[in-house]
N, C-alpha and C positions, 0 to 999 in steps of 0.2 A: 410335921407332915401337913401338906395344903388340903388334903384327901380325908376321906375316911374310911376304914378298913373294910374290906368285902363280907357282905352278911346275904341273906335269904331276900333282904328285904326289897321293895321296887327301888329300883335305882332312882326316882325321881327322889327318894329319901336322902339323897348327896346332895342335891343340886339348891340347896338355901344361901347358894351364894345369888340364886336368882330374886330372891326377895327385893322388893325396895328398900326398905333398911339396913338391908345387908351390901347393896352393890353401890359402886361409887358409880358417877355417872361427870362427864370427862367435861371441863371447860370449853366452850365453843369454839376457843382457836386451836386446840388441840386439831393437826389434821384427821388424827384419827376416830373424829368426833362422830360424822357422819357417814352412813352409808349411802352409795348412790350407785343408781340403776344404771345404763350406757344407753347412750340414742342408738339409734342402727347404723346410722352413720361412721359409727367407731369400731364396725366391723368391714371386713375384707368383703367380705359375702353379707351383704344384710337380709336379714330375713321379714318375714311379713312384720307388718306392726304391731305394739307389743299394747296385749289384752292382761287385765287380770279375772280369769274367767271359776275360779274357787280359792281365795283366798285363805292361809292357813289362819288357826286359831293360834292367840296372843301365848296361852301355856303350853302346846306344843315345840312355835319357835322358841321359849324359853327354853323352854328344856332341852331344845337341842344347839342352841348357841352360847349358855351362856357359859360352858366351861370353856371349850374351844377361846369363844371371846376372852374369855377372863387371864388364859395362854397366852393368846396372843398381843395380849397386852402387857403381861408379865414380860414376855421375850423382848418384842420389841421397844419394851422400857429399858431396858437394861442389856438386849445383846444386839444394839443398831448394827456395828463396826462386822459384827461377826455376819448379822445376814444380809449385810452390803458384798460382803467377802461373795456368800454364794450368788448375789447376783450380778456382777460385776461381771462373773464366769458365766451366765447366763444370758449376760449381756452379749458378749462373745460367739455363743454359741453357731447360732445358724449366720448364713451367709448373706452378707447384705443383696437386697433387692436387685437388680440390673438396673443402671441408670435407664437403660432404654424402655423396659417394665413405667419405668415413673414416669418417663416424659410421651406412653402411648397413653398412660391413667391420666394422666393433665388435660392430654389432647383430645380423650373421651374416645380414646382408638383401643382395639383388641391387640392382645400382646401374645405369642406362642410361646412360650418357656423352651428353652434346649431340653429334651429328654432327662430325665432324672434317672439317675444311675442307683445303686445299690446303698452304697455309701450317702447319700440324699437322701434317700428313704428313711434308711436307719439315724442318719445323723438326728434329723426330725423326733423319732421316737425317744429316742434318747434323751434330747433335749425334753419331753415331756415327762417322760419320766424322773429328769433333774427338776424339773418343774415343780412334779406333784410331791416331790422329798422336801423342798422347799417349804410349801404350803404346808405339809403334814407337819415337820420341823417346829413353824412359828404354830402352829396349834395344839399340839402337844398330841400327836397319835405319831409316836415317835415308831414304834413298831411297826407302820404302816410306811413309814419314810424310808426304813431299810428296807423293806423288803421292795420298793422302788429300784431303789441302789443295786440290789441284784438282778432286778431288769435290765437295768441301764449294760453293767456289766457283759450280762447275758447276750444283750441283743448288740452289745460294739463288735465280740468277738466271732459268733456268729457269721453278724455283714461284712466285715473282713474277711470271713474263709468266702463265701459266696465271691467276694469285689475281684478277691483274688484268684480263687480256683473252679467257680463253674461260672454257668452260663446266666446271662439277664432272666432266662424263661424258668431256670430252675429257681432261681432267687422267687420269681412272683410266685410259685407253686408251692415254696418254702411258705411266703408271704400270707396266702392264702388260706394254708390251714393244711397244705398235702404230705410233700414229706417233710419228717421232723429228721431233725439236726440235733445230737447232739451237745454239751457246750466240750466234756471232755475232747471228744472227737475231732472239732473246730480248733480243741487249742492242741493237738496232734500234731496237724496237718498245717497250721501257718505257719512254725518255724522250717516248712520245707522249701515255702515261697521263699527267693533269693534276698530280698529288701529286709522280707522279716528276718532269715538267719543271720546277715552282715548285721542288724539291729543289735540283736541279741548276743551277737560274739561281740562286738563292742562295749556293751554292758557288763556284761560278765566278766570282760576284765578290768570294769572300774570297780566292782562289785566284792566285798570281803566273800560276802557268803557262793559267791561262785555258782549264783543263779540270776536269771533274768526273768521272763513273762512267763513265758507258756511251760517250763518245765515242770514235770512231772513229780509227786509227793514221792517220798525218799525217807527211811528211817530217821536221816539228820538233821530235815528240814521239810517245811509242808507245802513245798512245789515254787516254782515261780509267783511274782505278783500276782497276776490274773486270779491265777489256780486260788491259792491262798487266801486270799480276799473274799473269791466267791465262796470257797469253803466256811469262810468264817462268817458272810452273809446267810449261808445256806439254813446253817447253826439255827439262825435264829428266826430266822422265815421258818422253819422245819417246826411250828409248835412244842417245845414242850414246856414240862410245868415251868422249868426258872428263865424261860425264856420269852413266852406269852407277855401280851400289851401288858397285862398287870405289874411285869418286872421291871418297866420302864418307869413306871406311877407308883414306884416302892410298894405294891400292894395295896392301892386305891384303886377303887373305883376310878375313872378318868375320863377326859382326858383333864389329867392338872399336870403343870406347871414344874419339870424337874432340872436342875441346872445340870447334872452330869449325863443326863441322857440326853436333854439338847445338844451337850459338846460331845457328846457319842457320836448321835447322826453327823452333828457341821463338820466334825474330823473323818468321815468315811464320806459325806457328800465331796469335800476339795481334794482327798486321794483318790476317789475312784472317778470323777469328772475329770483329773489330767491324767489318769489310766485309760479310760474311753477316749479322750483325742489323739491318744498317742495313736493307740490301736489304729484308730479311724484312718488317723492321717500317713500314717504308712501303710492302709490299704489304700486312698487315694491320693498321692503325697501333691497333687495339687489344691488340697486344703492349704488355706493362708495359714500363716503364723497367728495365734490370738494374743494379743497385747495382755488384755485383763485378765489371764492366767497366771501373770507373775503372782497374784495376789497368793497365790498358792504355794509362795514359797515366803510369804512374809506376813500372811494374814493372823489378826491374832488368835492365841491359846493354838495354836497348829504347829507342831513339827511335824513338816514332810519327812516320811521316810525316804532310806537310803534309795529306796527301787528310783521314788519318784524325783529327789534331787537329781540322782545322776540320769536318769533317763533324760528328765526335760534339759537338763545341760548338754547332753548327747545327742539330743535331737534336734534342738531350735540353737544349739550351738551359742547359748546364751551362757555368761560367765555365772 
């Protein structure tokens, strides 16, 4: 174990991988040698210019970088391929800029965006939420990355009942903080929309088990994709003892470095990121096709499930 087992003690009593004698320190052409701040310039929006107006102590940031650090270089020592995989799909995600956006930015002209619809909104969240599973992923708060994952989930299914069955004002009101929305309830009520039933009677009959998305748990089996996934996300977002951060860190203290919990999260982050596009893009089926999702059916240590081979073959009509 990289860890050492949970006691009374200060947790700083783990942390001797931050010693100088104990840490290795990376050859200068390693890129990941250095870290670096960003001008303002490398933002969309920049902000005022940047002051350091109370700088932290040298043993605090240790102690709070140097596991994470030490993660993140275990991972991407050894799992490049895999978290190329998730961001390839990240790559993908959001919608390229408007050529017309780029060339009023050039001209030093103001641009007005078309209205952003429900499906925008939420595609946005979404994608951060794939985000922060990412980053939690390569640092090792694996527990923090799934329960991501069931945002992500949460918040596709959701913006699809809204895209599809109310109003733009009820969505912001939603948005907001006003009424809440069920997710059972949302996934009720989308296999009523026509796109989503024709979806799903298609699937179903590619499908052995004789279920698709949004169906309901059943003695025989524990509901559609969606249902199922989130159930089984819910599991472990829900605290309890065998299921808390510590069960990720084999019962270390953490965050350290585990290789089967890494491919826990990477295999629920590439099944549930082409679960949310499907969702998305059959509430606004004028979403593009995403190229770097195929990775998701060929990326490595990953077999797609049944749900999601034939779904993406039935939707993007891809062999």
């Amino acid at each position: 174990m990289l860890g050492y087992e949970r006691t009374s003690r200060d947790i700083q009593s783990t942390m001797r991988s931050s010693d100088e004698d104990s840490s290795y320190v990376f050859e200068p052409d390693d890129f990941r040698y250095r870290r670096r701040r960003l001008t303002s310039s490398a933002f969309a929006l920049p902000g005022p210019p940047y002051r350091e107006l109370d700088k932290i102590d040298c043993d605090t940031w240790r102690t709070m970088t140097s596991l994470p650090d030490d993660v993140s270089i275990r991972t991407s020592g050894n799992f490049g391929r895999h978290i190329g995989a998730m961001s390839a799909i990240l790559s993908e995600w959001l919608p390229p800029i408007p050529e017309e956006a780029l060339k009023a930015h050039d001209a030093g002209l103001s641009y007005t965006p078309s209205p952003r619809t429900v499906i925008d909104n939420i595609q946005l969240d979404v994608y951060e939420q794939l985000q922060a599973c990412r980053f939690n992923t390569l640092t090792g708060y694996y527990w923090i990355a799934i329960a991501c994952l069931r945002g992500a989930i949460e918040l596709s299914v959701i913006g699809a009942y809204f895209e599809t069955s109310r109003s733009k004002s009820e969505f912001d009101d939603w948005y907001a903080g006003g009424e809440e929305v069920k997710f059972g309830k949302a996934c009720d009520l989308l296999p009523k929309v026509t796109r989503f039933c024709d979806f799903e009677r298609k699937l179903k009959n590619q499908l052995s088990l004789n279920v698709a998305i949004f169906d309901q748990r059943t003695d025989s089996h524990r509901g559609g994709w969606a249902r199922s996934l989130y159930d089984t996300l819910s599991d472990v977002v829900h605290t309890r003892p065998h299921v808390a951060a510590g069960h990720y860190w084999d019962g270390s203290n953490g965050p350290i470095f585990v290789e089967e919990s890494f491919l826990e999260c990477y295999r629920y982050f590439l099944e549930i990121a082409l679960l949310c596009r499907i969702i998305m893009t059959l509430a606004k089926p004028s979403l593009r096709y995403p190229p770097g999702f195929e990775v998701c059916l060929s990326a490595p240590d990953f077999v797609a499930p049944e749900y999601a081979t034939s779904a993406f073959k039935l939707f993007w009509n891809k062999p």
